[in-house]
Backbone as CSV, one residue per row, in Angstrom:
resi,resn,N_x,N_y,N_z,CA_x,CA_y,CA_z,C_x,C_y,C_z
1,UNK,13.819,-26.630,26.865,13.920,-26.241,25.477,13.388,-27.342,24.557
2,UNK,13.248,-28.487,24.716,13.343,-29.422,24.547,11.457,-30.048,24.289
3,UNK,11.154,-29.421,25.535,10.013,-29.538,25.391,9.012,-28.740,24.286
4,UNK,9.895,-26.977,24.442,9.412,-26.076,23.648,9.448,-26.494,22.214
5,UNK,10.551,-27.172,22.023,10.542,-27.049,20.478,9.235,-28.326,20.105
6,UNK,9.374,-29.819,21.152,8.029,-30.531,20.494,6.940,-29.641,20.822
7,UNK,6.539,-28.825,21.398,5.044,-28.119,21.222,5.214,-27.269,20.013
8,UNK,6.187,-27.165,19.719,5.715,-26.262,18.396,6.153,-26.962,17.030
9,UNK,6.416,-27.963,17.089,6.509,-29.349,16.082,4.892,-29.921,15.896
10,UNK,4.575,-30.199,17.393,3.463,-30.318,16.955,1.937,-29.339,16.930
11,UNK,2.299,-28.418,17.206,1.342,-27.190,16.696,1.325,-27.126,15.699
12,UNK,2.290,-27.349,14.737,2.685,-27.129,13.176,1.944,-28.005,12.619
13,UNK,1.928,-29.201,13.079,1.107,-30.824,12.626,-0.072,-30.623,12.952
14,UNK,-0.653,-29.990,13.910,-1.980,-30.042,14.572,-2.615,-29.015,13.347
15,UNK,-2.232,-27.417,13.223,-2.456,-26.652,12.809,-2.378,-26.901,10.878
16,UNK,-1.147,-27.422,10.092,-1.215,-27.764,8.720,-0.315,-27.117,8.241
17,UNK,0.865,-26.638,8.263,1.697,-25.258,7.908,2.201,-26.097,6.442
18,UNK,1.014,-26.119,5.417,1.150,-26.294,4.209,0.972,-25.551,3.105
19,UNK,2.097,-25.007,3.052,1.644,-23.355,2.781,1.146,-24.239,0.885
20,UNK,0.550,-23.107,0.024,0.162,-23.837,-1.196,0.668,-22.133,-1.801
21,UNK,2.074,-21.814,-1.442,2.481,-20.682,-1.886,2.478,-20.684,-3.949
22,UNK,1.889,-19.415,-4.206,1.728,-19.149,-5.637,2.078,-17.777,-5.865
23,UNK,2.640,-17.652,-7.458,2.906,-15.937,-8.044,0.918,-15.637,-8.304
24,UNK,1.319,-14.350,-7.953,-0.204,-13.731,-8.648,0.002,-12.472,-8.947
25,UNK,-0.467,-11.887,-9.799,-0.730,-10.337,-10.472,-2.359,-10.070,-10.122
26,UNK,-2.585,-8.898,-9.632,-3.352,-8.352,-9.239,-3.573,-6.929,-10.220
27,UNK,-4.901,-6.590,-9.984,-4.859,-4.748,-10.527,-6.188,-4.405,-9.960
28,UNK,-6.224,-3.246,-9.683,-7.751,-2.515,-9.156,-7.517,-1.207,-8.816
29,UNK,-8.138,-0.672,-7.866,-8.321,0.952,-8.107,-9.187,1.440,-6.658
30,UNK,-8.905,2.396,-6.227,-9.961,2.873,-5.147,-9.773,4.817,-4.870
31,UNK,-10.140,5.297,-4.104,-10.457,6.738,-3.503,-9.099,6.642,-2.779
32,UNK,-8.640,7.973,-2.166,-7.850,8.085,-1.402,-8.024,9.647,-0.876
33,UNK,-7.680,9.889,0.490,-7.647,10.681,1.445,-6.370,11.540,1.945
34,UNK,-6.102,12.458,1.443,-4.675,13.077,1.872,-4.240,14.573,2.859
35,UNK,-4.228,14.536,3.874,-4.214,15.753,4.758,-3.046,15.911,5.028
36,UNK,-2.508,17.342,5.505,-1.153,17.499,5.877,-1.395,17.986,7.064
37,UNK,-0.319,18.237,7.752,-0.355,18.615,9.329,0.535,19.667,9.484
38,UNK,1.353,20.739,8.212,2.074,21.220,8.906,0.940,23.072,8.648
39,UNK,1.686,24.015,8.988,0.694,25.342,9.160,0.407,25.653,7.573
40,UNK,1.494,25.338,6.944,1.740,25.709,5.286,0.583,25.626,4.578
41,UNK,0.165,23.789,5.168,-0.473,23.433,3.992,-1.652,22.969,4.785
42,UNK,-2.493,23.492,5.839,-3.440,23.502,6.645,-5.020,23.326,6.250
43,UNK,-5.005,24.187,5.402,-6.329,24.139,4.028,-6.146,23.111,3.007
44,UNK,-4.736,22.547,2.892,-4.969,21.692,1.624,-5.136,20.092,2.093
45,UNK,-6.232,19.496,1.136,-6.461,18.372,0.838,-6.341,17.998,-0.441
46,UNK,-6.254,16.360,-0.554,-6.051,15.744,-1.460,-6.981,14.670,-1.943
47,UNK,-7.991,14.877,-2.266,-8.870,13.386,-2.646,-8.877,12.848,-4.183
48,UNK,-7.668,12.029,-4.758,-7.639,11.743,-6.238,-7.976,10.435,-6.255
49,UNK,-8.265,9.670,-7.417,-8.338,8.108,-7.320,-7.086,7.503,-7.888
50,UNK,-7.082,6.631,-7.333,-6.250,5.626,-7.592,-5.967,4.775,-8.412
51,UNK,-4.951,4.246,-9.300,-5.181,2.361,-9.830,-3.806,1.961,-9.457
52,UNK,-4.036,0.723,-8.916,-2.765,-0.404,-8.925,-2.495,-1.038,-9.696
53,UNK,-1.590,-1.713,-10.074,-0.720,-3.137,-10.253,0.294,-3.754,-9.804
54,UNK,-0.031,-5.453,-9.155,0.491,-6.099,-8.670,0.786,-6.941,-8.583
55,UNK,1.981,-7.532,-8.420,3.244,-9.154,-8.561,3.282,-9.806,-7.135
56,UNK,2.537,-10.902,-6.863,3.122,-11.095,-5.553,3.307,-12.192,-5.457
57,UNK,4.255,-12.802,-4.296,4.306,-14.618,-4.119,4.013,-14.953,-2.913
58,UNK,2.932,-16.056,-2.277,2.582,-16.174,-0.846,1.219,-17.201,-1.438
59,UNK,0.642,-17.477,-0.152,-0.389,-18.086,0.068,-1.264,-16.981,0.320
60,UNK,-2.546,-17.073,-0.219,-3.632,-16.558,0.489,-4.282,-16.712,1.441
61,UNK,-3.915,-17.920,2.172,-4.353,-18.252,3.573,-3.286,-18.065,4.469
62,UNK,-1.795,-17.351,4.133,-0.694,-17.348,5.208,0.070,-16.184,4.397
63,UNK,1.295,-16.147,4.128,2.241,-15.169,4.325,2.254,-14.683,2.503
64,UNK,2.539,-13.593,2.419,3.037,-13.283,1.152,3.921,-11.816,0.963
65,UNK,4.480,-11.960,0.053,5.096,-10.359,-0.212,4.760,-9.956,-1.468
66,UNK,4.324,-8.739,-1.899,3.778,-7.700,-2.811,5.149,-6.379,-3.232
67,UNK,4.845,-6.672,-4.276,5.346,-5.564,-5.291,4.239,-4.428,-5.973
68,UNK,3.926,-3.248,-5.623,2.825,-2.938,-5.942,3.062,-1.215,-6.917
69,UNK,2.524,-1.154,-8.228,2.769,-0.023,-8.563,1.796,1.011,-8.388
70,UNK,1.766,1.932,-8.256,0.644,3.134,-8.673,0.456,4.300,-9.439
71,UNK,-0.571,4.236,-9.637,-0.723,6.138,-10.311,-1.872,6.150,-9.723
72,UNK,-1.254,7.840,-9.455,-2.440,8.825,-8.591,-2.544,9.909,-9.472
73,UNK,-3.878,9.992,-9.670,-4.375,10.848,-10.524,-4.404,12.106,-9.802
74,UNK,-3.488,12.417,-9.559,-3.401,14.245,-8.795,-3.411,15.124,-9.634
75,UNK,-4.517,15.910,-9.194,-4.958,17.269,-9.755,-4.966,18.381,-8.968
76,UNK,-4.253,18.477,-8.165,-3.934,19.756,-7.295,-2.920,20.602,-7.625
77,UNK,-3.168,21.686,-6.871,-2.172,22.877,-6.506,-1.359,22.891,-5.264
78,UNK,-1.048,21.976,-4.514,-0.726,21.868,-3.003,0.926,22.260,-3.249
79,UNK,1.645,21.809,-3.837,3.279,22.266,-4.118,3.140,23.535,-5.201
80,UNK,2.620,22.972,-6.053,2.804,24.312,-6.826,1.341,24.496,-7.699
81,UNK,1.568,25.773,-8.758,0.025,25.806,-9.400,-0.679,24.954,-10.426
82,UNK,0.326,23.612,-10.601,-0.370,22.259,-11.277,0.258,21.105,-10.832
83,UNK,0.061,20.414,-9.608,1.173,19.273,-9.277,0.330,18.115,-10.082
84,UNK,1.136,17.727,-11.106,0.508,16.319,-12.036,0.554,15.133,-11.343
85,UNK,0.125,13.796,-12.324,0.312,12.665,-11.825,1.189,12.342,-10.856
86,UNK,0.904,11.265,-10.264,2.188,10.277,-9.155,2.118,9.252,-9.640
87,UNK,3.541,9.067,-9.658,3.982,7.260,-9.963,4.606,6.935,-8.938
88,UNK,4.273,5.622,-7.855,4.932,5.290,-6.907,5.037,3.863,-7.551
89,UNK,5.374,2.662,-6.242,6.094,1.587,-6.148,6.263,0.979,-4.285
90,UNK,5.946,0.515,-4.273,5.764,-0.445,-3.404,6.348,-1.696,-2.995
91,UNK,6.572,-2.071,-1.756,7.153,-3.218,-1.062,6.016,-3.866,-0.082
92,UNK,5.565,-4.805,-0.178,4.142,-5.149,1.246,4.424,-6.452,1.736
93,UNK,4.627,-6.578,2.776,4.800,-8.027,3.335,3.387,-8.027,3.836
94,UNK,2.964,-9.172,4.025,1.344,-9.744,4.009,1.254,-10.894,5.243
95,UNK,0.229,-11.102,6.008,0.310,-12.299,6.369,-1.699,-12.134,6.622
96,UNK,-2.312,-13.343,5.870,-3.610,-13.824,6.087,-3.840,-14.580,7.119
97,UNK,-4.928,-15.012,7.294,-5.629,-15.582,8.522,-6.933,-16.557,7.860
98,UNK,-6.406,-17.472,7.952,-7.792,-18.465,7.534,-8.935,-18.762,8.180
99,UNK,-9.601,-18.020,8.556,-11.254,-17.921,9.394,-12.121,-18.622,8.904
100,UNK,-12.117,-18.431,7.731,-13.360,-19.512,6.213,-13.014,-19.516,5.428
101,UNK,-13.582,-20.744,4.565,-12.971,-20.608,3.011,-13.580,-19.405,2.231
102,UNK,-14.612,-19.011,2.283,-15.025,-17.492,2.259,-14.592,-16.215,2.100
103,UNK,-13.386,-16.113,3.125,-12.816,-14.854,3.364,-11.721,-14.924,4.203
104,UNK,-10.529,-14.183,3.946,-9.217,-14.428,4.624,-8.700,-13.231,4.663
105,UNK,-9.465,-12.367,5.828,-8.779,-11.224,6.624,-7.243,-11.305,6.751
106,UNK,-6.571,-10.001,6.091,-4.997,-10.121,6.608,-4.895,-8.701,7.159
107,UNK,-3.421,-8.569,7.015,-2.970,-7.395,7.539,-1.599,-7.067,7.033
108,UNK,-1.010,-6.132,6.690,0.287,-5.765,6.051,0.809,-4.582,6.196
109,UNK,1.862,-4.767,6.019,2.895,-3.079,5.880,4.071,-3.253,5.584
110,UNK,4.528,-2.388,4.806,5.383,-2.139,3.816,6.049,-0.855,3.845
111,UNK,6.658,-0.506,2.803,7.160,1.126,2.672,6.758,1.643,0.987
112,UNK,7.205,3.050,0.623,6.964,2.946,-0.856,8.293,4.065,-1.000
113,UNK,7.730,4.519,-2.329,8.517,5.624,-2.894,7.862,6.047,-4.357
114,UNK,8.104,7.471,-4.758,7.674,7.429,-5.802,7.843,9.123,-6.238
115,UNK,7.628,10.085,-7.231,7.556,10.903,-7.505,6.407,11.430,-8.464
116,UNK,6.351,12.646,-8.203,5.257,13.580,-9.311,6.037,14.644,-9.884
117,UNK,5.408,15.363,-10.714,5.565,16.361,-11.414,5.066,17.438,-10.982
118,UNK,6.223,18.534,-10.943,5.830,19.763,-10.194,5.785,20.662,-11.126
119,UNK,5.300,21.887,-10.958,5.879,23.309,-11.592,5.997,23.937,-10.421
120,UNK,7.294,24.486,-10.681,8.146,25.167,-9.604,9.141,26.036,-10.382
121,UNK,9.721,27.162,-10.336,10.837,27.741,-10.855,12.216,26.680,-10.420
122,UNK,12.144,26.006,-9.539,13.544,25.632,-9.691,13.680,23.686,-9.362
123,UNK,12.252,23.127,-9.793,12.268,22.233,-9.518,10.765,21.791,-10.671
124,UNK,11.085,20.269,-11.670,9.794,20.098,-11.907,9.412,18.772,-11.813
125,UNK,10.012,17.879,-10.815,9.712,16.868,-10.287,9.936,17.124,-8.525
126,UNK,9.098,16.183,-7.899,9.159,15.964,-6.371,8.917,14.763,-5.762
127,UNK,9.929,14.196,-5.596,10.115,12.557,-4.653,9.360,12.603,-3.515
128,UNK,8.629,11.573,-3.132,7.949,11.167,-1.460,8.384,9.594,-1.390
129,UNK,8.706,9.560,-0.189,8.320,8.151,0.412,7.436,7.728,1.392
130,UNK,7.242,6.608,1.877,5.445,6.132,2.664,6.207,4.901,3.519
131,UNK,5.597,5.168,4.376,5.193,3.961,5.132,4.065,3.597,5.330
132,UNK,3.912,2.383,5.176,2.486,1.784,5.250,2.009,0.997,5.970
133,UNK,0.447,0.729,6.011,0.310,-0.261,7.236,-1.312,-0.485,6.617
134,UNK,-1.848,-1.390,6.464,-3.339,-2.165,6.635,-4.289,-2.620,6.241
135,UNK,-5.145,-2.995,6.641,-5.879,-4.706,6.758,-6.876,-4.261,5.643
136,UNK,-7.115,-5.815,5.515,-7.944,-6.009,3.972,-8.941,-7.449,4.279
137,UNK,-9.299,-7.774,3.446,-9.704,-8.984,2.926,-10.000,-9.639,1.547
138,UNK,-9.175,-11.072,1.611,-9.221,-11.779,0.287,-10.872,-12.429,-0.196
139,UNK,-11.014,-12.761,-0.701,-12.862,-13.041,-0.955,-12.912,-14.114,-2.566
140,UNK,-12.788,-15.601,-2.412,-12.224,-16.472,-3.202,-13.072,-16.191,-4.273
141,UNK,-13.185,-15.817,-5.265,-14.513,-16.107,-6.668,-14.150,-17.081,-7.202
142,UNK,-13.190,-18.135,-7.772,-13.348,-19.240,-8.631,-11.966,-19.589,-7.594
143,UNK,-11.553,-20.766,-8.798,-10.172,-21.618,-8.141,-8.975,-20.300,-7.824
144,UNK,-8.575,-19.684,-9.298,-7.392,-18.905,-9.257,-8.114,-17.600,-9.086
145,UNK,-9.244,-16.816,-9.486,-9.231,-15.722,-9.194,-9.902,-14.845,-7.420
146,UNK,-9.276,-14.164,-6.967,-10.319,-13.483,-5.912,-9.997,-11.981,-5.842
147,UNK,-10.898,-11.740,-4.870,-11.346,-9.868,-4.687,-10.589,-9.851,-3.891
148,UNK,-10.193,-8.475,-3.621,-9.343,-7.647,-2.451,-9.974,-6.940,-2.056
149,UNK,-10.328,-6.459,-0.699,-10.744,-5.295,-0.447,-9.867,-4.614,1.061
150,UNK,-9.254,-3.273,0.656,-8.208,-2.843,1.750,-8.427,-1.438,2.021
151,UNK,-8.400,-1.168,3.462,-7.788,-0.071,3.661,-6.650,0.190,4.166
152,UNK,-6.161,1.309,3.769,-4.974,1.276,3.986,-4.090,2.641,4.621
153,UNK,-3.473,3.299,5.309,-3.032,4.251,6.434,-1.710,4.249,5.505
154,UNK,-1.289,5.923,5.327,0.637,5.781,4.668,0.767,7.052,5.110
155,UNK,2.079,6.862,5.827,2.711,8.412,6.422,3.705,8.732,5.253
156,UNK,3.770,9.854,4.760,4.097,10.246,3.549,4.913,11.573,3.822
157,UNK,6.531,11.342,3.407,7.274,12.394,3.431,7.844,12.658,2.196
158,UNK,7.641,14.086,1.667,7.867,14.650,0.638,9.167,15.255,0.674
159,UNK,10.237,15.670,-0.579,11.098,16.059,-0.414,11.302,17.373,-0.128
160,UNK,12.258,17.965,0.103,12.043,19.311,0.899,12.163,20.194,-0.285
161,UNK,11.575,21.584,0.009,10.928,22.757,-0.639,11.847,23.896,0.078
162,UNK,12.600,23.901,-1.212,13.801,25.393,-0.532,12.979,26.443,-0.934
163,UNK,12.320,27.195,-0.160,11.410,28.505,0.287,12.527,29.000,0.063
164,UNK,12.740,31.145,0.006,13.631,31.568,0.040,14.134,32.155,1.572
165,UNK,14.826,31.350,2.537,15.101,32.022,3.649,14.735,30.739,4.931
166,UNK,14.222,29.822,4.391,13.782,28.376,4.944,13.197,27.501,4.144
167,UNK,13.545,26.032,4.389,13.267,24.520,4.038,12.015,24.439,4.683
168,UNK,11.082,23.798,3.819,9.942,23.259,4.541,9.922,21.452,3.571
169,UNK,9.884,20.783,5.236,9.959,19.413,4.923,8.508,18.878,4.922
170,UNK,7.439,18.936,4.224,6.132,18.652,3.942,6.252,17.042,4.474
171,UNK,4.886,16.632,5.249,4.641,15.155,5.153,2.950,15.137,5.044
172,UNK,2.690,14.176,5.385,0.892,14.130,5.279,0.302,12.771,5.402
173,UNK,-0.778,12.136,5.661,-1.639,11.313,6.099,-2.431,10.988,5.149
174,UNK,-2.285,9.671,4.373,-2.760,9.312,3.497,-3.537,7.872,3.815
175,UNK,-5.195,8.229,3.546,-6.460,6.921,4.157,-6.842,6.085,2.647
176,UNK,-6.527,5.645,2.784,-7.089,4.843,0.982,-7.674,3.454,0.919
177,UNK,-8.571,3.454,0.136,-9.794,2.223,0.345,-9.377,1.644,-1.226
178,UNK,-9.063,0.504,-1.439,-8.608,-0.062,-2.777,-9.762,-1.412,-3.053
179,UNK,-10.056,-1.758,-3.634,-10.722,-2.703,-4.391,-10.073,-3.308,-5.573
180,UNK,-10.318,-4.684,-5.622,-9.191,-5.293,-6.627,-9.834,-6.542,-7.556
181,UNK,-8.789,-7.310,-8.368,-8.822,-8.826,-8.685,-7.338,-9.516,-8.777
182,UNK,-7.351,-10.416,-7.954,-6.269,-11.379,-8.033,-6.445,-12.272,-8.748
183,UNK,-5.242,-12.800,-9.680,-5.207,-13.962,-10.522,-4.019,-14.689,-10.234
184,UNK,-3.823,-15.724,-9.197,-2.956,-16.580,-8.521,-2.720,-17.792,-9.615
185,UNK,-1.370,-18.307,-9.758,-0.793,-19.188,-11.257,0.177,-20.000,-10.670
């Protein structure tokens, strides 16, 4: 044990675990991809765009956690005959990889939550939550500012839809490509 712990004392020394952890706010915007899987909603897709905003504290070359908001510009009929905007919210734990000063591939996942606006006779809001998962890259432009670029995978369960005579618990597969700017302080 003894031994284990000096190899990883000095892996730590060899390697630099100096983290240069900072707050940063972020904002940007990208496409997104939305399919469902159950028979209901077989024909319907979802392709709206996106914008973020984001609070986070970490290093860009090692670990961080994200607070992330959204609106989705939804313009469909998939719940009912005008489902409006989405406002979600976000949790992302982060961890980068320092390859070059250039560019610092990470990878992350998180969960969310959030609701839209329905028209429905007996309902005119509808809650979902997400799980999330994936990889990006940071891309330095000056001292404090850099680019993001992510895609990102979210399994998405919607709240249930009392049909008359059965519940249908909707979920769906959400692919989304985001583009950004970070301003680290």
């Amino acid at each position: 044990m003894k031994k284990f712990l000096l190899f990883l004392i000095t892996l730590s020394t060899l390697y630099g675990f100096q983290y240069d952890a900072k707050f940063y706010v972020g904002m940007g915007g990208g496409m997104q991809n939305e399919s469902f899987s159950e028979d209901e909603f077989s024909d319907a897709s979802n392709s709206p765009a996106f914008g973020s905003f984001k609070i986070g504290y970490g290093d860009i070359k090692a670990y961080a956690i994200e607070v992330v908001l959204n609106y989705i510009d939804n313009k469909s009929n998939i719940f009912s005959p005008n489902d409006s905007a989405r406002y979600g919210l976000d949790v992302m734990l982060l961890k980068a990889f320092p390859v070059s000063k250039y560019a610092y591939p990470f990878i992350r996942a998180g969960f969310g939550a959030g609701e839209m606006k329905v028209e429905r006779k007996l309902d005119d809001k509808m809650a979902y939550s997400s799980f999330n998962v994936g990889t990006g890259v940071f891309i330095p432009l000056v001292k404090d500012f850099d680019m993001e670029v992510t895609y990102e995978y979210r399994f998405t369960s919607y709240e249930s839809i009392d049909l008359i005579g059965t519940t249908l618990k909707p979920h769906s597969h959400i692919n989304q490509l985001y583009v950004g700017v970070n301003y680290r302080f």
